[in-house]
Structure formats: structure tokens, C-alpha cells
N, C-alpha and C positions, 0 to 999 in steps of 0.2 A: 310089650317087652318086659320081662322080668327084671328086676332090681339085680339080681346077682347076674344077667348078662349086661347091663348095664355099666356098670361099677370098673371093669376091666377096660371099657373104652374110655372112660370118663379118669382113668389114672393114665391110659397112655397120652391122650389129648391134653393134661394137664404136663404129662412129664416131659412133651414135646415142644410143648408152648417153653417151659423153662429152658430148654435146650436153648433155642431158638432165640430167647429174649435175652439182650446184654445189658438191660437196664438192672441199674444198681440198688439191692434190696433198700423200701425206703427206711430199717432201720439199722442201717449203716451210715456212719456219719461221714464228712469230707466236707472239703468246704469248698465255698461255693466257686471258686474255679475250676478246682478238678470236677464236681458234679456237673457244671458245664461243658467242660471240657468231654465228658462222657457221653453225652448224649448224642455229640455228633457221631458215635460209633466209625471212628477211623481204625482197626486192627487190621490188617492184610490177609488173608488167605485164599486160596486159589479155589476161581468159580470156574463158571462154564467156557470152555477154549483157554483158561492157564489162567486169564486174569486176575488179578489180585481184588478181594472183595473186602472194603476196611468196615471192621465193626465200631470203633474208639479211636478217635482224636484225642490226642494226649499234646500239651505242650511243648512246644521243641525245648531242649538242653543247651542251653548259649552259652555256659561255663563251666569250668570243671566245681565252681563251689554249687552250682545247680545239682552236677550232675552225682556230688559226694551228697548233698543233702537229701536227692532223691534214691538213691542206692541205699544208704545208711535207714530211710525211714522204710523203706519199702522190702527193706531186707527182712527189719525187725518182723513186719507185718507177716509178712511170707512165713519166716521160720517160727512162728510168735504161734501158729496155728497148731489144735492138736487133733480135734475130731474129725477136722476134713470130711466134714456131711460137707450136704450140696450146698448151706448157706455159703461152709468156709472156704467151700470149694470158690465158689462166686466168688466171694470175696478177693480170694489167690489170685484167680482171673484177671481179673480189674487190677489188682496191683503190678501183674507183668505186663502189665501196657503200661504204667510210667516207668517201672524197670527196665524193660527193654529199651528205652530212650536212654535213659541214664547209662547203660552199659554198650550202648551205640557210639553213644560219645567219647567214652574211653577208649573204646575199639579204634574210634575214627581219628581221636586226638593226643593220642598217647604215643607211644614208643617203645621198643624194647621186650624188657618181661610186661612189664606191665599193658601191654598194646595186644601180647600175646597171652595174658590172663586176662585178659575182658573179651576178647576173641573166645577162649574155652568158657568164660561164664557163658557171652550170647549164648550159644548152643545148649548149655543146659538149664538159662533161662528157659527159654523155648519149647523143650520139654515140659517142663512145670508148666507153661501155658497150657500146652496141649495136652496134657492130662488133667489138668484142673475145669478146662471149658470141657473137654469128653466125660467130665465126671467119672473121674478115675482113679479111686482115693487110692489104693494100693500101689499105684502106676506114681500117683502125685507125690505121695510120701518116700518114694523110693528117691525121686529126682527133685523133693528140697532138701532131701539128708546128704546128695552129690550138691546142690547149690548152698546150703548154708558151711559145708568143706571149704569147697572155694570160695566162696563168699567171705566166710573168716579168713583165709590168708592175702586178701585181697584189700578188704577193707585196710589191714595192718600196715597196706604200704600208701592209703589215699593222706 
């Protein structure tokens, strides 16, 4: 078999493998409980017959000072990003798995406006999940320019 037919299966098999892999590039730093915590791949999405299939186990949120310190860090991180290749894409990834906890719990433990501005973040958290795991930089940047919006007037009242 010729190198140049070669070449094209050996980039889809590697660009598939990446899809597919939720393990966190190893030089990307975090410490060693969220790296733990990552590994067990708890993230939710729907398999075969509806089920939910978790890639990432992320720590549960037991307070709101948890839940501001992980929103506040994990915001920076998100909107902090500007090439959005596939590393920062990954990267994004992984960070909306402890963001979605954090903004669960506001959802879950809040009231009011603010019950109902963590209710509109979840959803365009979510988005940025799924366009950052689909490697979707045009898709991704469109929906942390709608989450780092909200995300600022949100922050302003934690």
C-alpha cells in the first residue's frame, strides 16, 4: 500500500481516537483531585435506548462558597481561551464538567432572579460543552461570547 493511501486513514484513526478520548492532555495542569476526579469519566449523554452514558465525575458542589469558587475559576478558564484548536477545545471540555456542577447548584439552590439566571447559564453552558467536545471552534466561540455575557452579569450579584 502506498504512503499517500495510507496517510489519510492514519489522520482519521488518530482524529477519532481524540474524539473519543476524554482523558486530559498530560500538559495541562490541575491538581490532583480534579485529575482524579476525571478519570472516572462521569459526563452524561445519551447512548443506546436514551440512556445516559457519563464520561467525568466531577465533585458534587455542597455550598454556594464551592459553587462561586468553581464558576469564578472556571469561568476565567472558559472565557480566558482564544485559539480554540483542539488542545483549547479539550481543555473547554473538561472545564464545563465542573461548571455545570457549580451552576446546577445555583439553579438548584437559589431563588428568584438569580435561580432564574443560573437556569439560562445551564443551557448555554451546555452548548459550549457541546461544541467544544464536537470540536466546533466557530459553534464554541459563538456560545462563550452568549456565556461569558451572562456569566458577567451573574457573577456581579454572587
Amino acid at each position: 500500500m502506498k504512503i499517500s493511501n495510507i496517510l489519510p486513514l492514519v489522520f482519521v484513526m488518530s482524529f477519532s481516537f481524540l474524539l473519543v478520548s476524554c482523558e486530559k492532555p498530560s500538559s495541562a495542569s490541575a491538581d490532583t483531585k480534579t485529575a482524579a476526579a476525571e478519570e472516572n469519566h462521569d459526563h452524561a449523554h445519551e447512548g443506546e435506548g436514551g440512556e445516559r452514558i457519563k464520561h467525568l465525575e466531577v465533585p458534587d458542589v455542597s455550598s454556594f462558597a464551592d459553587a462561586k469558587k468553581i464558576f469564578l475559576e472556571r469561568t476565567a478558564e472558559i472565557t480566558g481561551k482564544e485559539k480554540l484548536d483542539t488542545e483549547e477545545l479539550h481543555e473547554i471540555h473538561m472545564a464545563t464538567y465542573h461548571l455545570e456542577t457549580a451552576v446546577a447548584y445555583y439553579a438548584e439552590n437559589s431563588e428568584d432572579a438569580q435561580k432564574e439566571a443560573a437556569e439560562k447559564l445551564a443551557v448555554v453552558v451546555e452548548e459550549v460543552h457541546l461544541s467544544s467536545e464536537g470540536f466546533k471552534p466557530e459553534e464554541a466561540r459563538k456560545h462563550i461570547a452568549e456565556f461569558a455575557r451572562l456569566a458577567e452579569a451573574f457573577s456581579a450579584g454572587l
